[in-house]
N, CA, C and O atoms as a MOPAC input file, in Angstrom:
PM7 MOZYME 1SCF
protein

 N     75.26200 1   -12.35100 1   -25.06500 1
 C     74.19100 1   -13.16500 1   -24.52500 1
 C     73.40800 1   -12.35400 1   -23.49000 1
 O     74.01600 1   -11.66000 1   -22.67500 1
 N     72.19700 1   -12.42000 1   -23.50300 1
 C     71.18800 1   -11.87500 1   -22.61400 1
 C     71.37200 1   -12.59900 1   -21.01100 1
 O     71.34100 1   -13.77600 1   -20.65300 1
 N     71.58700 1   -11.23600 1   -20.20900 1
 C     71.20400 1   -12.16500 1   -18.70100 1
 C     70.03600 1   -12.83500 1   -18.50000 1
 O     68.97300 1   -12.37800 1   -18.92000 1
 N     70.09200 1   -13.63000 1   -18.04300 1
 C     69.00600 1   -14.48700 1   -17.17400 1
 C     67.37500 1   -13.74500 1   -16.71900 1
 O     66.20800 1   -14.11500 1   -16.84600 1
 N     68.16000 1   -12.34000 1   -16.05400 1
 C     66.98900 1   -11.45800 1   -15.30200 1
 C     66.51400 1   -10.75900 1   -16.54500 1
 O     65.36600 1   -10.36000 1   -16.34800 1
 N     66.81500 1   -10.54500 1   -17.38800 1
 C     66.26100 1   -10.03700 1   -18.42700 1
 C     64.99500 1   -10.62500 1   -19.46900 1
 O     64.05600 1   -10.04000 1   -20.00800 1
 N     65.57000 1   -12.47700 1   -19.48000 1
 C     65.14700 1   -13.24800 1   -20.04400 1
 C     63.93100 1   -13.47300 1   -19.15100 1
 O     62.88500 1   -13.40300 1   -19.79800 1
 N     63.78000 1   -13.70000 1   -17.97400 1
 C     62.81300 1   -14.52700 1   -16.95800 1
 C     61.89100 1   -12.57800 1   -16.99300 1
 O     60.74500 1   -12.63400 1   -17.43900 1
 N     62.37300 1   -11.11000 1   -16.57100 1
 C     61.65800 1   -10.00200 1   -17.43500 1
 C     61.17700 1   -10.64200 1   -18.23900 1
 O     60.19400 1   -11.31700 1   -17.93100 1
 N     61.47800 1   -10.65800 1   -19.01900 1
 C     60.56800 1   -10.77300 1   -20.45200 1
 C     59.36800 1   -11.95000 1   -20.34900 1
 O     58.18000 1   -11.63200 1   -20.38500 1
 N     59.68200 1   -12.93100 1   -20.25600 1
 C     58.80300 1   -14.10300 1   -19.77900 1
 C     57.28500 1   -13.71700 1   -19.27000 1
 O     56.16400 1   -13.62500 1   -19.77100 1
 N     58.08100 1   -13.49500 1   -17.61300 1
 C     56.53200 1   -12.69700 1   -16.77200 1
 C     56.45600 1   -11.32700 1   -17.48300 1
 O     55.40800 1   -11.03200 1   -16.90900 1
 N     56.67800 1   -10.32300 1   -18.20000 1
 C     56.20700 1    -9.63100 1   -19.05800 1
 C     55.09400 1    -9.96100 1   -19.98400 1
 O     54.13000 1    -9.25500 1   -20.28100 1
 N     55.52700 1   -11.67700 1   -20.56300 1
 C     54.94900 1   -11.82100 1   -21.62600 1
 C     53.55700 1   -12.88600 1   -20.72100 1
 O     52.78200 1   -13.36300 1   -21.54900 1
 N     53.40400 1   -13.05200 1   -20.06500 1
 C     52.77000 1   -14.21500 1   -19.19800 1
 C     51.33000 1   -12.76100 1   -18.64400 1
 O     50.10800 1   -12.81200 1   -18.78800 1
 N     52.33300 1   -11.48900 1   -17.93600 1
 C     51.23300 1   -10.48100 1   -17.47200 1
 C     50.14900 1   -10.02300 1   -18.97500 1
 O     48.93000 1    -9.85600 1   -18.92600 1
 N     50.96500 1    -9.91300 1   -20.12700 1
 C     50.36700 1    -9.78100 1   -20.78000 1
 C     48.81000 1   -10.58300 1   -21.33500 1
 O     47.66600 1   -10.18600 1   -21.55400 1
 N     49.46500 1   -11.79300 1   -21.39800 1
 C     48.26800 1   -12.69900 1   -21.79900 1
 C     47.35600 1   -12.78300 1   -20.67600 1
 O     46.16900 1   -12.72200 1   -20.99800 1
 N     47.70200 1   -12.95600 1   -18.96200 1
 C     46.50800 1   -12.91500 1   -18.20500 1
 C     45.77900 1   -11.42800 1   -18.23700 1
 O     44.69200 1   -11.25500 1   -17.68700 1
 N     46.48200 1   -10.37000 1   -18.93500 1
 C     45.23600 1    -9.37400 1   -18.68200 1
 C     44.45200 1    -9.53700 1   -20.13400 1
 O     43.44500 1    -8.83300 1   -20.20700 1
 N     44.72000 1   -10.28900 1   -21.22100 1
 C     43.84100 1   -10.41800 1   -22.41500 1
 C     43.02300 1   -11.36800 1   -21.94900 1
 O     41.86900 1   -11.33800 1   -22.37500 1
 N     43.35900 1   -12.32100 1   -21.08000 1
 C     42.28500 1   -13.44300 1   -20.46500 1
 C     41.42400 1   -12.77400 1   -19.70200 1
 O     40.33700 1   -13.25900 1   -19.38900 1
 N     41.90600 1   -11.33200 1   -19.24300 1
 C     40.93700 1   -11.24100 1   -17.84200 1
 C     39.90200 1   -10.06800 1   -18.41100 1
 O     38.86900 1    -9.78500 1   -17.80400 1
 N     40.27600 1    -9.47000 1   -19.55400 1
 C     39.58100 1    -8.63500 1   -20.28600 1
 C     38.95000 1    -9.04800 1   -21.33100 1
 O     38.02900 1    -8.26300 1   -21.55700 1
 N     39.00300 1   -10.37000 1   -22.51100 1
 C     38.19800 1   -10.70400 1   -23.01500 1
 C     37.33200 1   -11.99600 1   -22.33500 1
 O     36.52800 1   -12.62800 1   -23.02000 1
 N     37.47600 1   -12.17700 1   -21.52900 1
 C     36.79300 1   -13.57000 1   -20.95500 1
 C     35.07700 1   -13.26300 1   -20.43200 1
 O     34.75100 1   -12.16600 1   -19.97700 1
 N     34.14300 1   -14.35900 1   -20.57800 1
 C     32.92300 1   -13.87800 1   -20.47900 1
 C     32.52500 1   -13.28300 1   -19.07600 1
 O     32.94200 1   -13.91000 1   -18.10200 1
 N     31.87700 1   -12.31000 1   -18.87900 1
 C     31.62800 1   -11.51100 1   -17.72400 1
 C     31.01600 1   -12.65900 1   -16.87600 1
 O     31.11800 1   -12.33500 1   -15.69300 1
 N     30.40900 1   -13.89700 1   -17.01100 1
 C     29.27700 1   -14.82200 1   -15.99600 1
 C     30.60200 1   -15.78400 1   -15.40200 1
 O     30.49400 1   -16.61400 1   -14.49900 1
 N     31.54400 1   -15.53700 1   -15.95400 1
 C     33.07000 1   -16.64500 1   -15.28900 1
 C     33.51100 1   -15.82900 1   -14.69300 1
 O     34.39200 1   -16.42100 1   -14.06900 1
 N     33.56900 1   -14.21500 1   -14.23200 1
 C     34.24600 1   -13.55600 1   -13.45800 1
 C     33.55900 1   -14.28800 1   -12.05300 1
 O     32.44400 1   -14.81000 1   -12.09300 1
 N     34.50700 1   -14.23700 1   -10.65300 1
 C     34.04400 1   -14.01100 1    -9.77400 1
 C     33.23700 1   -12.87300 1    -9.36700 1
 O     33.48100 1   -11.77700 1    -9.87200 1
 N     32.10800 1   -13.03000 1    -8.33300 1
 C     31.00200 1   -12.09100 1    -7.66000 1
 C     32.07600 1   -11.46300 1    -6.96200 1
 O     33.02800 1   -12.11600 1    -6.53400 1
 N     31.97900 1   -10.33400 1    -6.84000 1
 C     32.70100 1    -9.33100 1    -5.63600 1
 C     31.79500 1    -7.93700 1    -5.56700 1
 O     30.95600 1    -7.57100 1    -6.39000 1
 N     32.27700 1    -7.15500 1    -4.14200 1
 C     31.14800 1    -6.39000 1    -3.57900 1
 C     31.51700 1    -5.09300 1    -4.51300 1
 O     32.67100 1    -4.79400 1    -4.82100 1
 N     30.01800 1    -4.17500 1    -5.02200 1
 C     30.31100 1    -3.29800 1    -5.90300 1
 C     31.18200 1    -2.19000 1    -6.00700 1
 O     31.74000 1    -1.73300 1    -7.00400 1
 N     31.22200 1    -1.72100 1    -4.48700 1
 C     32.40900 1    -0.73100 1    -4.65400 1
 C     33.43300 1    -1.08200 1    -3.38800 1
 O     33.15400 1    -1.56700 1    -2.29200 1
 N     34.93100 1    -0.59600 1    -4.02100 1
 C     35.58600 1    -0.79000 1    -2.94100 1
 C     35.92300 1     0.81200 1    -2.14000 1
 O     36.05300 1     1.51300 1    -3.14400 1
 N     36.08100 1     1.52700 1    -1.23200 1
 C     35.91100 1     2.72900 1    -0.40500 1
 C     35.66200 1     3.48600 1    -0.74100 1
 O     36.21900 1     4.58300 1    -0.70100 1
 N     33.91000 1     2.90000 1    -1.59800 1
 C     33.06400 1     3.48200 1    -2.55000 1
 C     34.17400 1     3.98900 1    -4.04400 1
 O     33.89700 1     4.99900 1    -4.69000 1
 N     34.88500 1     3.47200 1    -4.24700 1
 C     35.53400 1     3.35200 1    -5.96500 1
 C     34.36500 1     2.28600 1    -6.50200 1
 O     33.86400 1     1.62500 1    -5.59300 1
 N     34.04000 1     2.11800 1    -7.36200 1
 C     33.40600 1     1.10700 1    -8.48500 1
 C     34.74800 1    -0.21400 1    -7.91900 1
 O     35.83300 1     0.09500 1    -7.42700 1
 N     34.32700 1    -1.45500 1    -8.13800 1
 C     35.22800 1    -2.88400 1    -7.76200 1
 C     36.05800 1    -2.45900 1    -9.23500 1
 O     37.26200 1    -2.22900 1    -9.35200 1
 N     35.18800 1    -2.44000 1   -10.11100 1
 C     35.81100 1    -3.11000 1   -11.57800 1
 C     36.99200 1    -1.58200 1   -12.11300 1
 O     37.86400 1    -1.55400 1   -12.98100 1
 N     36.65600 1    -0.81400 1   -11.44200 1
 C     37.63300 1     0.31400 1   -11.88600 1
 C     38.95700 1     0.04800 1   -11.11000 1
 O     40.03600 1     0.01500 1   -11.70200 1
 N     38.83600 1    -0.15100 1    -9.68500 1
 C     40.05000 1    -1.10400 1    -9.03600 1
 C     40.50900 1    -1.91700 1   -10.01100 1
 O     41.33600 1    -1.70200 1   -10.89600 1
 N     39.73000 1    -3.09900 1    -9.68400 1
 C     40.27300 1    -3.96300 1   -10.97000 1
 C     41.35500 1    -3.67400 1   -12.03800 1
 O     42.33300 1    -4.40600 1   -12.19000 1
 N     41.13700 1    -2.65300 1   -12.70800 1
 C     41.50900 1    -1.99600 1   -14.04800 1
 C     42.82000 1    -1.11700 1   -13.54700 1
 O     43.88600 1    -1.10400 1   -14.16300 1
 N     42.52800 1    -0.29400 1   -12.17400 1
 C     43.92400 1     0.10000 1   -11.74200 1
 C     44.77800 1    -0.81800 1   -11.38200 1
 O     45.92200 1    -0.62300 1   -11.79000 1
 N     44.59300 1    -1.81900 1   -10.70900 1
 C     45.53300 1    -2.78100 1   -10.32900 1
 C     45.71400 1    -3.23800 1   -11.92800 1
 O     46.65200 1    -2.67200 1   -12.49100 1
 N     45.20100 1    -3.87000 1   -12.47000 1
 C     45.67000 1    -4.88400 1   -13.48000 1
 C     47.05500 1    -4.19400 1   -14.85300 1
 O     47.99100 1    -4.63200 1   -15.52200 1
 N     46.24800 1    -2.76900 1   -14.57800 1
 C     47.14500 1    -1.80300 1   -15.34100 1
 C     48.40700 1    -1.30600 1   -14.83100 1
 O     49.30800 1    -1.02400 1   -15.62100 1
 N     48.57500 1    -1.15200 1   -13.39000 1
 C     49.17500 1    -1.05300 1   -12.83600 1
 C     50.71400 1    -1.37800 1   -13.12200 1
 O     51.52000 1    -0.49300 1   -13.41000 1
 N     50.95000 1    -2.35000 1   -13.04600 1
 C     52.53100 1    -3.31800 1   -13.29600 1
 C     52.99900 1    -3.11900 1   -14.19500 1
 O     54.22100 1    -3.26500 1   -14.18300 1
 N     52.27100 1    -2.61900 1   -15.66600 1
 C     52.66200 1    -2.93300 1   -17.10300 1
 C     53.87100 1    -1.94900 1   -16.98000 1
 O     54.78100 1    -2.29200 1   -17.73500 1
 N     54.18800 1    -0.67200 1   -16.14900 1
 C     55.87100 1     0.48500 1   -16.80900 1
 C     56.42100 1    -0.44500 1   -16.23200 1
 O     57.36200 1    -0.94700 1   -16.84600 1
 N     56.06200 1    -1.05100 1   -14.82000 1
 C     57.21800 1    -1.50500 1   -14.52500 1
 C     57.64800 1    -2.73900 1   -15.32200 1
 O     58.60200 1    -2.62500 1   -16.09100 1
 N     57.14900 1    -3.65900 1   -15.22200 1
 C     57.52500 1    -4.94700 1   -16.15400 1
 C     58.11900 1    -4.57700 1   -17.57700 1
 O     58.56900 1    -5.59100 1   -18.11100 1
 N     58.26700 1    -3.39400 1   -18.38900 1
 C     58.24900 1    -3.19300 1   -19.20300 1
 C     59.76200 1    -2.30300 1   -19.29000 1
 O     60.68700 1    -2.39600 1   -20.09600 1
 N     59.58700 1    -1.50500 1   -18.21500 1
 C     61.03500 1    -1.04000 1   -17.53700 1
 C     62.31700 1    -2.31100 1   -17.58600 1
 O     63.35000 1    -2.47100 1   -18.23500 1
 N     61.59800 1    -3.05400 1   -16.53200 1
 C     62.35800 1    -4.57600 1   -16.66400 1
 C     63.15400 1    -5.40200 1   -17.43000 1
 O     64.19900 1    -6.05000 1   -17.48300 1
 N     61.88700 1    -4.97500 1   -18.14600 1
 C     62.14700 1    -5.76900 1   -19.47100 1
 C     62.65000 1    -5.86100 1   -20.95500 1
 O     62.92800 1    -6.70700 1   -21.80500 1
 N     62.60100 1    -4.32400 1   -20.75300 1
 C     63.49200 1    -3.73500 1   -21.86600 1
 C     64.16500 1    -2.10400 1   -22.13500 1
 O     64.68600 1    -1.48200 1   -23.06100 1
 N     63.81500 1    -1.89800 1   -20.82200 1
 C     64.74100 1    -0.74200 1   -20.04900 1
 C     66.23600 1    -0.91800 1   -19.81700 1
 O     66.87100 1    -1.93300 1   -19.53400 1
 N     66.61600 1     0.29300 1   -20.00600 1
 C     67.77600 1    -0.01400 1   -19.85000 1
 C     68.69500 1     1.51700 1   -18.92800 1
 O     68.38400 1     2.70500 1   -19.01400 1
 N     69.64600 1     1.00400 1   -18.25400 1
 C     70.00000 1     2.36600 1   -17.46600 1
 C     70.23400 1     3.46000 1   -18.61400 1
 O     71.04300 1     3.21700 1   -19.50900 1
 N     69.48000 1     4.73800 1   -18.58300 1
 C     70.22200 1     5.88900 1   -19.01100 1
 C     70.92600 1     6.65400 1   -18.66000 1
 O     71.01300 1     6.94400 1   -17.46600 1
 N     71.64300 1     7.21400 1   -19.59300 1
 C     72.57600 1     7.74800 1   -18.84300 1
 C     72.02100 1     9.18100 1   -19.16600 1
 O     72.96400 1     9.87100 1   -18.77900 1
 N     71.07600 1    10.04900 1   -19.63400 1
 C     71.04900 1    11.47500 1   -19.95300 1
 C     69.29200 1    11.77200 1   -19.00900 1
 O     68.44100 1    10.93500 1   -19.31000 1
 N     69.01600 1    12.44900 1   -18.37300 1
 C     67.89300 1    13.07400 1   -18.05800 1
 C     66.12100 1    12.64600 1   -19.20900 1
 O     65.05800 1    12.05900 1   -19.01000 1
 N     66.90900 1    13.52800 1   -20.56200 1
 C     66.24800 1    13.04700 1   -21.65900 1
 C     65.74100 1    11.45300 1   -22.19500 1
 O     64.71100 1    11.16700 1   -22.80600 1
 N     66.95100 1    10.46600 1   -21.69400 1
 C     66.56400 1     9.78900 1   -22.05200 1
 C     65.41500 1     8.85600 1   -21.18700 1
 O     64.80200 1     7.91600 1   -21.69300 1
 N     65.29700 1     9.21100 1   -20.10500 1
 C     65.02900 1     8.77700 1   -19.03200 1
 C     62.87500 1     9.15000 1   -19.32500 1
 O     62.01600 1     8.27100 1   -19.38900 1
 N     62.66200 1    10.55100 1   -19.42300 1
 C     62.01600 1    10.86200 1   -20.25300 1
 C     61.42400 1    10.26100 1   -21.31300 1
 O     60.34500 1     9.66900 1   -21.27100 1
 N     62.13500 1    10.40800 1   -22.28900 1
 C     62.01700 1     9.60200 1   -23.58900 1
 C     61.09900 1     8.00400 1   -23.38200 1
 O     60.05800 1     7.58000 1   -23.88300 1
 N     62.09600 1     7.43000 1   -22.38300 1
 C     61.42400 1     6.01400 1   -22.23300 1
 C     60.04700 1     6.18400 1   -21.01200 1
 O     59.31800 1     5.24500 1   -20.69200 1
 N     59.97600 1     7.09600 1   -20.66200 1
 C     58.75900 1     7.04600 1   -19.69800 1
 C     57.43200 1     7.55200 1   -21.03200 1
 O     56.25700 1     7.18800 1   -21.09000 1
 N     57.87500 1     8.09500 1   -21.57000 1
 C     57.18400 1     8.62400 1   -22.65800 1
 C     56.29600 1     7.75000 1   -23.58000 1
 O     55.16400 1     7.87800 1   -24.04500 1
 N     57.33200 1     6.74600 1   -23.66300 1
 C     56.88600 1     5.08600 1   -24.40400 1
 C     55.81200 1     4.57300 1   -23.83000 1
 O     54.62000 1     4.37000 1   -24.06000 1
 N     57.06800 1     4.34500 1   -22.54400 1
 C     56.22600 1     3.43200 1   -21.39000 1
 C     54.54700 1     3.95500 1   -21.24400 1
 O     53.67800 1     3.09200 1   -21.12100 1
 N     54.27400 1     5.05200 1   -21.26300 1
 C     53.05900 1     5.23600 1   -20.97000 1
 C     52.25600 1     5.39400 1   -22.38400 1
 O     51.06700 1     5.11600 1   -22.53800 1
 N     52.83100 1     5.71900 1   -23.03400 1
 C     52.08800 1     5.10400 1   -24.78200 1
 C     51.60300 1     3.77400 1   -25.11800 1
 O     50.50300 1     3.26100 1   -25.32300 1
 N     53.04300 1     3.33400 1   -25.09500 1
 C     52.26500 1     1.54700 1   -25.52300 1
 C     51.72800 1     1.18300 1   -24.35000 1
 O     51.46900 1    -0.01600 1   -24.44900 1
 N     51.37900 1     1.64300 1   -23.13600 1
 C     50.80300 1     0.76200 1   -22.42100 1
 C     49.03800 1     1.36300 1   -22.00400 1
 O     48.20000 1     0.74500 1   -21.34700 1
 N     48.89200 1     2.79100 1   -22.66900 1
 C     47.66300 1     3.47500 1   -22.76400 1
 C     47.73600 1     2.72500 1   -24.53700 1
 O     47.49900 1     3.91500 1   -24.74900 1
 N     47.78300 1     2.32600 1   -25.28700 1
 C     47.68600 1     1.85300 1   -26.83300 1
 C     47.09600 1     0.08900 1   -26.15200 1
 O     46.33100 1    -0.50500 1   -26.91200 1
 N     47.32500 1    -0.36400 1   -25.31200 1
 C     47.30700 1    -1.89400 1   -25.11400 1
 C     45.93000 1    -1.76700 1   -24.38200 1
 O     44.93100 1    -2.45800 1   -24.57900 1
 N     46.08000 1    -0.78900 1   -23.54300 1
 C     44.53100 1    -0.01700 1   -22.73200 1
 C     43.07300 1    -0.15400 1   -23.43100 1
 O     42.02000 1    -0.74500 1   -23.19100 1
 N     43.71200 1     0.92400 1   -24.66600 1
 C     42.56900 1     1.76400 1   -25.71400 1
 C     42.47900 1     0.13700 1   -26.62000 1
 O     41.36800 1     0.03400 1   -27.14100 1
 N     43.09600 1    -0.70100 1   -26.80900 1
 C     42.88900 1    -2.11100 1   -27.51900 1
 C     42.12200 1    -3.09600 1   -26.69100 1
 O     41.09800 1    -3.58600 1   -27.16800 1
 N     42.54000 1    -3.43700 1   -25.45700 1
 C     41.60000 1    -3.69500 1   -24.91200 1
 C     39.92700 1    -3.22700 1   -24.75800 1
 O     39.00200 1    -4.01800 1   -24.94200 1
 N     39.80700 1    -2.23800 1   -24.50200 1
 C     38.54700 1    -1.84100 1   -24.62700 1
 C     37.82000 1    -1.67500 1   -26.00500 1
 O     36.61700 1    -1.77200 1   -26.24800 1
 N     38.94700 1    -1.37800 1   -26.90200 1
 C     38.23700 1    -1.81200 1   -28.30000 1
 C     37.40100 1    -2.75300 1   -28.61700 1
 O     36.25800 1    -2.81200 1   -29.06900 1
 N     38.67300 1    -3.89200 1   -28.09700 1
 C     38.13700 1    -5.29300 1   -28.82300 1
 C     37.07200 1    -5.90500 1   -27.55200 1
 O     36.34500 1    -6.81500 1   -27.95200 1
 N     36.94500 1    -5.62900 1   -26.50200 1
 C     35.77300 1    -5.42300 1   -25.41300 1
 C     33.97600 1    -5.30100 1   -26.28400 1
 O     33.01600 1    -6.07000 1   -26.33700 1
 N     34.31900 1    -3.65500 1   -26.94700 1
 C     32.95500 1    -3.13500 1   -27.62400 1
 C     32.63200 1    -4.00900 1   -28.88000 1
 O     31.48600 1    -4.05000 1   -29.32600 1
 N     33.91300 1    -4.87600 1   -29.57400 1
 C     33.28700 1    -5.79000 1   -30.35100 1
 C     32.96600 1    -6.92000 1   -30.35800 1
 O     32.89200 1    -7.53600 1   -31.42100 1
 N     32.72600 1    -7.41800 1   -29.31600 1
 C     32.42700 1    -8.79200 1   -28.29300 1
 C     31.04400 1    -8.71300 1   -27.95400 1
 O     30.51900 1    -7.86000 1   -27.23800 1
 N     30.41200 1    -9.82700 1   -28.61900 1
 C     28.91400 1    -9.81600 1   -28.02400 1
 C     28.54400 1    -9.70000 1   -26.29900 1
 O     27.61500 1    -9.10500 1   -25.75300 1
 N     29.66800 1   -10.52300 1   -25.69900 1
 C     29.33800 1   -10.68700 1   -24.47500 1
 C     29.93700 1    -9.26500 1   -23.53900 1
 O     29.65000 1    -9.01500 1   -22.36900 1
 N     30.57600 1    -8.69700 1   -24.18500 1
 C     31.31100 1    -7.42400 1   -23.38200 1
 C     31.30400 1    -6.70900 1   -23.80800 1
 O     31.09000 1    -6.87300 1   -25.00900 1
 N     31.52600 1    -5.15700 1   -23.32100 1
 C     30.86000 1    -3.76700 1   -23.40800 1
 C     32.21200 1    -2.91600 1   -23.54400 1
 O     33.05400 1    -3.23600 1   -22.70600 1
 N     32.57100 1    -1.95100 1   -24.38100 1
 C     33.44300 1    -1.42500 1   -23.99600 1
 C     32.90900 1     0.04400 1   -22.95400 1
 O     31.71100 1     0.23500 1   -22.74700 1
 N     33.79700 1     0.81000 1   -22.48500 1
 C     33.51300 1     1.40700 1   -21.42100 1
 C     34.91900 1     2.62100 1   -21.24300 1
 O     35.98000 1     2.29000 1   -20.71500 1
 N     34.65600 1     4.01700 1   -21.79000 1
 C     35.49900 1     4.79200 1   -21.15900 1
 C     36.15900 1     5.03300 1   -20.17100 1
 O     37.31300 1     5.44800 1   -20.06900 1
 N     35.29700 1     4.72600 1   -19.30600 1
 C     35.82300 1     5.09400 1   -17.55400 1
 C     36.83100 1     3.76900 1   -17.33400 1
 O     37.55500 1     3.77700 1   -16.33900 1
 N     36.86900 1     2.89200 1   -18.04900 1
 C     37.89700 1     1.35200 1   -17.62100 1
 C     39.01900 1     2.25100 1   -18.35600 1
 O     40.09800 1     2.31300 1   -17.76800 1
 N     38.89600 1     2.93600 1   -19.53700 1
 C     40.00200 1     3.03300 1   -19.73800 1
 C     41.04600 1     4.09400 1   -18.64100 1
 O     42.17600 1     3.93300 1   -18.18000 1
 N     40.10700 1     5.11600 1   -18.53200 1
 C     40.56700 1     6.10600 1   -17.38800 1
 C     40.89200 1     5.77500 1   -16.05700 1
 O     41.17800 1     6.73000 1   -15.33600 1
 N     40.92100 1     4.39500 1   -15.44800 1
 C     41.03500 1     4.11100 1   -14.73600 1
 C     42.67900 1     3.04800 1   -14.77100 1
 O     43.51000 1     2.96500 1   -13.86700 1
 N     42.69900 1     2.33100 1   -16.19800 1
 C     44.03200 1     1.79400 1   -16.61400 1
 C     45.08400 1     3.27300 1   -16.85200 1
 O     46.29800 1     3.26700 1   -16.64700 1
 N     44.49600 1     4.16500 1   -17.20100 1
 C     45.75900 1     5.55500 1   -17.98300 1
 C     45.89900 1     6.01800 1   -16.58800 1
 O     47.06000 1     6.35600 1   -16.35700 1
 N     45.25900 1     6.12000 1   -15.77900 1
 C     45.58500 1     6.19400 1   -13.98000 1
 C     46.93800 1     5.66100 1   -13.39300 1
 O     47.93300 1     6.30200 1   -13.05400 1
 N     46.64700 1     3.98800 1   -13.35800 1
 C     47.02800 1     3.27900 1   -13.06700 1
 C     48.81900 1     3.64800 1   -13.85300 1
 O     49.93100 1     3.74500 1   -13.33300 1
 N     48.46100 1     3.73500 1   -14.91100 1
 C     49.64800 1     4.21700 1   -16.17000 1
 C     50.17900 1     5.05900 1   -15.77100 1
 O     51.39200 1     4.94000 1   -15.59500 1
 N     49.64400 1     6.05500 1   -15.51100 1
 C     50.38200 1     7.50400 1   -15.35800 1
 C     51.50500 1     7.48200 1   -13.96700 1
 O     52.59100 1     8.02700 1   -13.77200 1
 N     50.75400 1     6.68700 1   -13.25500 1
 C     51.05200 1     6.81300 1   -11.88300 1
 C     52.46600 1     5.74400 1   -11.64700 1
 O     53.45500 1     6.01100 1   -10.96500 1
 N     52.19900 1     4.43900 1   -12.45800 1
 C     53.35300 1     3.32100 1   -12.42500 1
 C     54.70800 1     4.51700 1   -12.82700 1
 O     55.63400 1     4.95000 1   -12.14100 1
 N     54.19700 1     4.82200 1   -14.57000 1
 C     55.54200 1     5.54800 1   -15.08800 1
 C     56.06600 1     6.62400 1   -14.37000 1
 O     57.27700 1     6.79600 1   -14.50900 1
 N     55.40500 1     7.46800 1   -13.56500 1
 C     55.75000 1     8.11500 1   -12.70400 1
 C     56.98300 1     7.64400 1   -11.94500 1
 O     58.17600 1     7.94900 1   -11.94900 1
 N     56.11000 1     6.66000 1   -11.20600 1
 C     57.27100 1     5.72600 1    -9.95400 1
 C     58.72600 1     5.13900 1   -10.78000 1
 O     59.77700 1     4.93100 1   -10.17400 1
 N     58.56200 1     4.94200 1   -12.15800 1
 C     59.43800 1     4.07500 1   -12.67200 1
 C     60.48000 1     5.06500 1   -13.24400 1
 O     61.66400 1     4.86600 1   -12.97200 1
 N     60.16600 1     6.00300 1   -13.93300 1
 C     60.90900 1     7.56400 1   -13.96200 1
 C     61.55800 1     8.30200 1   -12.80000 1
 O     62.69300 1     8.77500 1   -12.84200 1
 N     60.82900 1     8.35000 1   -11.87800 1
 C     61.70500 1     8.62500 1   -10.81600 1
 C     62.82600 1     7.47100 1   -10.72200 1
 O     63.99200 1     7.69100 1   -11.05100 1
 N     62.56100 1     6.73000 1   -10.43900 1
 C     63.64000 1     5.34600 1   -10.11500 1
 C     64.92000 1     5.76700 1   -11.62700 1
 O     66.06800 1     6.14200 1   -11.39000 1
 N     64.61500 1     5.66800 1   -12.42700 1
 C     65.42700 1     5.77900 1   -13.42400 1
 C     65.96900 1     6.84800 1   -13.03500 1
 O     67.01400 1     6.65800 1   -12.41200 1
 N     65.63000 1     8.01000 1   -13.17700 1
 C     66.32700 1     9.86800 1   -12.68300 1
 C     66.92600 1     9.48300 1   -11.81600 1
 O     67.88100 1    10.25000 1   -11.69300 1
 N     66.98200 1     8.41300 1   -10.78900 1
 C     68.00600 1     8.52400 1    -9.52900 1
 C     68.97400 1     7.97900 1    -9.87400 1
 O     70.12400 1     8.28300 1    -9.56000 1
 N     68.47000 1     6.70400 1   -10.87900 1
 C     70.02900 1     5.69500 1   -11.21100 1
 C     71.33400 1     6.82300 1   -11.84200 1
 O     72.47200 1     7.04500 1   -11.42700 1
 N     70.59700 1     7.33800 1   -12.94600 1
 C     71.28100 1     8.94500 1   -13.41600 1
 C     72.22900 1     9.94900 1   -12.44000 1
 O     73.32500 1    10.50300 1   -12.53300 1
 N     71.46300 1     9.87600 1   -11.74000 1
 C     72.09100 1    10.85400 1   -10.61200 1
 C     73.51200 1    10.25400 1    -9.95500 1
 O     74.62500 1    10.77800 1    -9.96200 1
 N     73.06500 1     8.90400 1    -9.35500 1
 C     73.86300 1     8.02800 1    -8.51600 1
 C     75.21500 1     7.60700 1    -9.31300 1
 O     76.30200 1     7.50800 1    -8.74400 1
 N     74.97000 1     7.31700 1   -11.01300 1
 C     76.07200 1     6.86100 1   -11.85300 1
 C     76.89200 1     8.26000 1   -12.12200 1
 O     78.11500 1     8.27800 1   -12.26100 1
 N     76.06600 1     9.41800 1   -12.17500 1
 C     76.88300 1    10.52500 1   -12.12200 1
 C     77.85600 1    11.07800 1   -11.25300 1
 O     78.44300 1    12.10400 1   -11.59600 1
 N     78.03500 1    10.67400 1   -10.46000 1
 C     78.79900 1    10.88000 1    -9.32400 1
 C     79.58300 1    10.44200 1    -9.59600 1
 O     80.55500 1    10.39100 1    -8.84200 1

């Protein structure tokens, strides 16, 4: 039987998922007004780092599991930043085929940011569990 924390993972996994398809296909005139850049970044490229942001980890969470080899640790950061640059590059797909929305390179470069940088943090964290069980 699945723990609990795994199950309620998966859940808000599956919950982050659908609010960023809400927040990426939804019509641009229902977004809130906010000021154009934030410490001069573009707002909406923020946006796109934050929103992208969470996905290694929740995903770590959620269907991560301790490794026990260096490689494997790797391996799953490897994923992690695939399917979650693949969910990126889909989003903005289905963006450019939307009358009301535009797709846009730089959103994506700003989510594979956001990506690079989560799996980073979440790889390290894993390499230590490795270390710590090795002992």
């Amino acid at each position: 039987m699945r723990s609990p924390n795994i199950i309620l993972s998966r859940i808000l996994f599956f919950l982050y998922l659908v609010a960023v398809a809400f927040v990426c296909f939804m019509r641009p005139d229902r977004l809130p007004d906010v000021q154009k850049d934030i410490l001069g970044i573009p707002s909406d490229k923020v946006a796109h780092f934050l929103m992208f942001f969470p996905f290694p980890i929740l995903t770590f969470l959620s269907f991560g599991k301790p490794n026990k080899k260096p490689w494997g640790a790797v391996l799953f950061a490897f994923l992690n930043l695939l399917a979650g640059s693949a969910v990126a590059a889909l989003t903005e797909y289905v963006q450019g085929l939307l009358p009301y929305r535009t797709k846009d390179f730089s959103d994506f470069k700003a989510d594979f940011l956001a990506l690079a940088i989560s799996t980073l943090l979440v790889f390290l964290v894993d390499i230590s569990g490795i270390k710590k069980r090795s002992r």
